[in-house]
N, C-alpha and C positions, 0 to 999 in steps of 0.2 A: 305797409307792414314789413316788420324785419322777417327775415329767414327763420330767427329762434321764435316768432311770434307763431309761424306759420307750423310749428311741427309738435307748441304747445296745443295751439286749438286742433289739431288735428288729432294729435293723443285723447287729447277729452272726450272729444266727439267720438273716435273710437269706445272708448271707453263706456261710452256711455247705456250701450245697447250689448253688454257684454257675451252674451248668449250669440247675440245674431254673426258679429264681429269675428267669434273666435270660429262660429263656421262656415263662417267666408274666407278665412283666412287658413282654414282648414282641406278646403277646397283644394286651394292655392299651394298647400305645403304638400298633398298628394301630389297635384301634377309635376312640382316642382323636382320633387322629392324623384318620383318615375324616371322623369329625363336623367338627374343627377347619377341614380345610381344605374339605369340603363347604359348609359352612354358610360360609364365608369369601367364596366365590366368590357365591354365590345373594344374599348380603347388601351383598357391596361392587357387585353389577349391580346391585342396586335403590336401591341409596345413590348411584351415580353417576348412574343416570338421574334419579333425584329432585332432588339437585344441577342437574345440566342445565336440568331445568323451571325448577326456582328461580333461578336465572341468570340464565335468556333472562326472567322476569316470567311463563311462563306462568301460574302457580299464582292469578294474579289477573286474566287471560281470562273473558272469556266469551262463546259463539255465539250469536246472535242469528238464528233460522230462519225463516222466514213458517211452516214448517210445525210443529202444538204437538208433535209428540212427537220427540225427538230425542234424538242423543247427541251428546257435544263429539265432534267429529273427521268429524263426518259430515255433511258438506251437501248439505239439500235442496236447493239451487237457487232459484227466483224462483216465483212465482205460475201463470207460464205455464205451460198443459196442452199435452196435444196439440190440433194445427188453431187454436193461439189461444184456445181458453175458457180460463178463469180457473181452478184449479185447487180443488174444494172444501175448505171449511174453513182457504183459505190466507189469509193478512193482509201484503197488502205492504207491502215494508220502504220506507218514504220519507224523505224528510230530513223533514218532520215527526216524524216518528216518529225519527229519530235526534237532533233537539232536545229531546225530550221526555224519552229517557232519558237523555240528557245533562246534566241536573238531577237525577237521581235522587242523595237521598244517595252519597256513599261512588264514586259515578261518579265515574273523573279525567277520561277522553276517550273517544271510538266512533271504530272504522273502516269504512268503507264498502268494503264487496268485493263485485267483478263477477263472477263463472267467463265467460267468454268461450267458448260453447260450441258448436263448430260453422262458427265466422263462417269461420276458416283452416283447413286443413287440410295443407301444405306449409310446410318452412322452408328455404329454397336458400340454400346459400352454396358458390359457387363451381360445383363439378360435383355435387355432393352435395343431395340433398334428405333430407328427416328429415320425416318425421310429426308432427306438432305431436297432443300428447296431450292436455294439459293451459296453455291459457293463463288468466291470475289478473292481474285488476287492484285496489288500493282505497288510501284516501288514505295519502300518506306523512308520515302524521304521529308517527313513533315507539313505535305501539302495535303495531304488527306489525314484527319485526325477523327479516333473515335472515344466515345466515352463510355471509360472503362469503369465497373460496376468490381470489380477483384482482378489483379491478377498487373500485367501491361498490354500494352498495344503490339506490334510489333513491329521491330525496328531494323535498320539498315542490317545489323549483324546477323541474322537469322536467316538459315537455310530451310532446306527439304527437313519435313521430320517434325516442325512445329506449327501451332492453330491460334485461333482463337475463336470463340462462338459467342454466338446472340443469348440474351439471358431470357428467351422463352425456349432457348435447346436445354438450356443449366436447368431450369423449371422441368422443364419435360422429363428428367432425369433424376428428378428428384432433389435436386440440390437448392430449390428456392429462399432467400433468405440466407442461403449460405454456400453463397459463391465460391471464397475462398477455398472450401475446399476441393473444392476441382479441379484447382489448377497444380500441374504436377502430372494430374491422370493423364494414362493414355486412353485413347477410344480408336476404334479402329474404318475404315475407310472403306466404303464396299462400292466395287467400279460395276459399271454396267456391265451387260455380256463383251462390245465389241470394244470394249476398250484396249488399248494396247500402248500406254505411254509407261513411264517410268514403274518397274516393279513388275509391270507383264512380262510373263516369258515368253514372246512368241516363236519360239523353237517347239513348243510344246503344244501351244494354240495352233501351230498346223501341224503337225501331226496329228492331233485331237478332231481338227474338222475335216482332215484329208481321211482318218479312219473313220469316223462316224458319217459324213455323208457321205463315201461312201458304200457303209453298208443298209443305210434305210434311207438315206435322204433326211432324214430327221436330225433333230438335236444334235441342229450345227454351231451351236452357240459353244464357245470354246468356256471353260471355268474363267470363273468371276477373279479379279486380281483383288487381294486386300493390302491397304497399307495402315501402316498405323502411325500415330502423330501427337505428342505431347502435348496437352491444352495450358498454353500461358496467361492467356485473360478472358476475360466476362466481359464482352462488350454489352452497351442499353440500346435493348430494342426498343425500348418508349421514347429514348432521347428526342424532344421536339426537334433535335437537328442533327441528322446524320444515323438517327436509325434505321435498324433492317431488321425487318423481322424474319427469325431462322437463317442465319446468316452463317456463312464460316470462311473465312479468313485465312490466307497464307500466304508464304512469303513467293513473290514472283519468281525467284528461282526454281521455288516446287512446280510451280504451276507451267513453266517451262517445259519440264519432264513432263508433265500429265498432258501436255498438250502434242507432244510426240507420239509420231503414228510407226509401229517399228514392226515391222512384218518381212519376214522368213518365207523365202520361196521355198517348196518342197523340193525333194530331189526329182529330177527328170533322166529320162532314158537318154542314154548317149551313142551315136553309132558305133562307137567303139566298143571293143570289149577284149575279156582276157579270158585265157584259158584258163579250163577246170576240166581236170582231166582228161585232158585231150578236148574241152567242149568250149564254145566259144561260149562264156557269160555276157551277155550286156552288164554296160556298165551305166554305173546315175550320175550326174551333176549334184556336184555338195551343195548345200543348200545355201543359198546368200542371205545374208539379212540389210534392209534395206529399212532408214529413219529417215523418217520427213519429218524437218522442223512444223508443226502445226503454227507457230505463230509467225513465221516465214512468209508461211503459205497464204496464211487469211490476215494477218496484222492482230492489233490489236483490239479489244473491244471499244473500247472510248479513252481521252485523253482526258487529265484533269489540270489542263493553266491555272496559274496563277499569277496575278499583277500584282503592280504594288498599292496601288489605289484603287477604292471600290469604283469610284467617278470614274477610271480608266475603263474599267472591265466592258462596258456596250461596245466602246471603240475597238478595241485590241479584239472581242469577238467579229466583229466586223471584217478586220481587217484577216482576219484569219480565215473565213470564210471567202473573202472577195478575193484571195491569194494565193490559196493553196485546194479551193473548191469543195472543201468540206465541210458538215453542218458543225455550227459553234452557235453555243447559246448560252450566255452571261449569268451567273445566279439571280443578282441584284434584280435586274428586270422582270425577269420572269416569278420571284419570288413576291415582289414589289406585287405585280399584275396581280397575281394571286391574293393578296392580302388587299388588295381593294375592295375583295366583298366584303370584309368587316366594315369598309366607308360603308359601304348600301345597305348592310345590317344595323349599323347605328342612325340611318338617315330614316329607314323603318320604325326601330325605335322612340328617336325622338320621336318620328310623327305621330305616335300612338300615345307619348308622353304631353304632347302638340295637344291633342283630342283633350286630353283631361285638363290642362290650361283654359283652353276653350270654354270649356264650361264652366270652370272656377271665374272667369271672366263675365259670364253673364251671372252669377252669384255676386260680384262687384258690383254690376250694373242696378241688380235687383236691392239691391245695401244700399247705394248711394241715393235710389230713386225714394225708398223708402225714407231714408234720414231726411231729405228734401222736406218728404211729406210730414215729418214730425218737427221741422226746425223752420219753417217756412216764415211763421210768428218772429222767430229770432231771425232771420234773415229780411224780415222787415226792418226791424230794428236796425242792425247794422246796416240798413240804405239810409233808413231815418237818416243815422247821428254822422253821415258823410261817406261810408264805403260805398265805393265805384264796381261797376258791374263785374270790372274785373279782378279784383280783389276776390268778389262774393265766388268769382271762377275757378281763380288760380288756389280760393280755401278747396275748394271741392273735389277740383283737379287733383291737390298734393293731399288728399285725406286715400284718395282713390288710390295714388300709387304708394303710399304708406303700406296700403292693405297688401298689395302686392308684395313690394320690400320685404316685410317682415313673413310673409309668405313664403315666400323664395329663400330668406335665410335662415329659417327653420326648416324647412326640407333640406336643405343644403346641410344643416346637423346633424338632420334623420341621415342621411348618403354616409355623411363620414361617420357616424357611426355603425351604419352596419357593413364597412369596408374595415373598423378595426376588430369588428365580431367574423368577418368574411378573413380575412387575411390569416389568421392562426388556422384557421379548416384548410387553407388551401395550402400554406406552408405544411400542413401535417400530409396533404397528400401529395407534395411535391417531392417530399422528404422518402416519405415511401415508394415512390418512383427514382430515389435518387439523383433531384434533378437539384445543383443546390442555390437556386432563386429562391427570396423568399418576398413577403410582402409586396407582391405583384397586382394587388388592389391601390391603387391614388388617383385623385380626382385630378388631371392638369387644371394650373392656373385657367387656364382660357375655358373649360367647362365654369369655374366657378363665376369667375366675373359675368361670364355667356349666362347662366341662371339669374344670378343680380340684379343682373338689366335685364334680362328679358320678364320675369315677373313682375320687375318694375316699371315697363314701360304699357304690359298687360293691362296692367292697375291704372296707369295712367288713361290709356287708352278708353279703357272701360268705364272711366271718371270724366271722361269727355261731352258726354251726350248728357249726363245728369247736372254735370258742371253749369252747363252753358244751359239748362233749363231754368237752373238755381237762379243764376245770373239776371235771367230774362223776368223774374218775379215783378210786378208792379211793387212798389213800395209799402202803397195806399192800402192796397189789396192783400198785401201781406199782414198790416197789423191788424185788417177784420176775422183775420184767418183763427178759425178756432179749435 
């Protein structure tokens, strides 16, 4: 028999038990249907987030920690322990050291980042105060980029004096929805008690705790320093890549000042003295003021390299570590690692899509056993007038994975169509986040083919065991059959 003979009888024979057929085949377009658009969704969230990385240059990052064991995304901080000792086994980050890996092959540029931790603890604008959770300084030299929601980022040019914040501080404040105008205001900067870098006076802070402690011992906390700081952009705190939530932003020469420790010895007695009135006065020592560079002292929080190829970035973290004995950890890998539970959540998935296959396969089984029992008469026949056992198989066989086929690419319809009903919802709420992906639902080729054939080989398979009973018919015995 030809090929075209074989998919006319096969249609018929379908066709013939229209009821039973269409839910069998019903079956088949569920299970089909499950995996298609399961795996569609698990795969187009790891393809858009990978996108993302790849975009924004992540994938050729890398963290630079004083401390060796790390992972991207997680910073130690500086060398500093508690009470001031040095932290063991830590290496600070200094601009030596950021010269140095600055010449490393396959290096294009380093960022120098501050965490600011502790210095402020308030952010006032207007009647409103806000908890300052997280402020981040390091140079704006375009290795580190954020997405800006109003306003810009901030750049090389930009001193002491100017910000930028996260757009759940602009929400906090009332400006949601309407960032832009924000930008311009000033808000003002509330330092902790012991603070004492740029804007503190501490001529004033000892006098203030030399008088008060000691007249009670108490409330030695000298007054709070404020500054204030023009806000230029709305960074997104949602951003899938590079956001912070409650974040605020400044340029590393501020953060310089803020990290200055500037304290004012009081005046002391001195043996000397000078008359008054015939009386000898003691005299005091003027008071000195004395700054310690803070980033001198502890270095930097983390480093931010950057390569020129993502494929470099494992290596060059490597070698940076093997080099200069500090921890380095790559984005790509570590992001990579991370996204591999979307594999184990689609392997879940399928298999649960796997389950309803399953059973639409023994609904082939129970279809094909049945037609046997209605067509047995006619499959006498055709031994009669010359078909070979295997003829009577390969009909049976190809009727089996027909069911499946058409199974499989009818689910496969249902998928793409509710990915063109799925795609505008999530463009509208990508849109509202400001993120501008859109149509982030698509089936890859290798899912659709992967369906195709596998509901068709289901159908085969399941057409197996009825086939080859089909086949096994006496001939004789077939045309008593009534």
């Amino acid at each position: 028999m030809r090929f075209t003979d074989y998919i006319s009888l096969a249609l018929r024979n379908i066709m013939r038990q229209k009821l039973r057929s269409i839910l069998t085949i019903l079956a088949i377009v569920i299970g089909s249907a499950s995996v298609a658009i399961m795996l569609t969704i698990v795969f187009s969230a790891k393809g858009f987030i990978t996108n993302e990385f790849e975009s924004n240059g992540t994938f050729q990052q890398i963290e630079v920690s004083p401390q060796q064991s790390i992972t991207w995304g997680s910073n130690n901080g500086n060398c500093q322990g508690q009470g001031g000792s040095a932290t063991p086994g830590c290496v600070k980050l200094t601009d030596t050291l950021v010269n140095e890996i600055a010449k490393l092959p396959h290096v294009i540029g380093v960022t120098r980042e501050v965490q600011i931790n502790g210095a402020f603890d308030g952010l006032f604008f207007g009647n409103k105060k806000l908890q300052i959770q997280q402020m981040v300084a390091y140079d704006a030299n375009g290795i580190l980029t954020n997405h800006m929601l109003a306003g810009r980022d901030i750049d090389a040019s930009d001193g002491p004096g100017v910000l930028t914040i996260s757009s759940d501080y602009a929400n906090a404040l009332g400006y949601k929805n309407n960032y832009g105008a924000l930008i311009g205001k000033t808000v003002t900067l509330h330092s902790s008690s012991y603070y004492s870098g740029v804007g503190s006076n501490p001529e004033e802070q000892a006098q203030y705790m030399q008088t008060n402690c000691n007249n009670d011992g108490q409330n030695c906390s000298p007054p709070a320093t404020e500054l204030t700081g023009k806000i230029i952009g709305i960074s997104d705190a949602s951003s899938p890549v590079g956001g912070d939530s409650y974040t605020i932003r400044v340029p590393l020469s501020w953060a310089q000042g803020m990290e200055e420790q500037q304290q004012y010895s009081p005046p002391q007695p001195t043996n000397n003295c000078q008359s008054v009135k015939g009386f000898c006065q003691p005299t005091e020592s003027a008071p000195v003021l004395t700054v310690t560079n803070g980033l001198a002292e502890n270095g930097y929080s983390q480093l931010i390299v950057k390569v020129d190829e993502a494929s470099n970035a494992a290596a060059v973290a490597k070698q940076i570590n093997r080099q200069f004995g500090v921890g380095a950890a790559d984005a790509e890998t570590a992001i990579k690692q991370q996204l591999s539970l979307f594999n184990i959540l689609g392997y879940i998935l399928g298999g649960i899509g796997g389950i309803a296959l399953a059973v639409a396969a023994v609904g082939v089984v129970n279809t094909m056993i049945m037609s046997i029992l209605e067509r047995t008469r006619e499959i006498g026949v055709m031994r009669a007038v010359g078909a070979r056992r295997s003829t009577v198989s390969r009909l049976f066989t190809f009727e089996a994975s027909l069911l499946g086929f058409i199974g499989g690419l009818v689910g496969l319809l249902i998928s793409y169509g509710l990915t063109l009903i799925g795609n505008p919802l999530i463009n509208h709420q990508l849109k509202g986040n400001n993120i501008g992906s859109s149509n982030i639902l698509a089936m890859p080729p290798w899912l659709i083919i992967g369906v195709i054939v596998g509901t068709t080989v289901i159908g085969l398979l399941a057409g197996l065991y009825p086939a080859r009973r089909a086949a096994k018919l006496d001939p004789v015995e077939a045309l008593r059959f009534e």
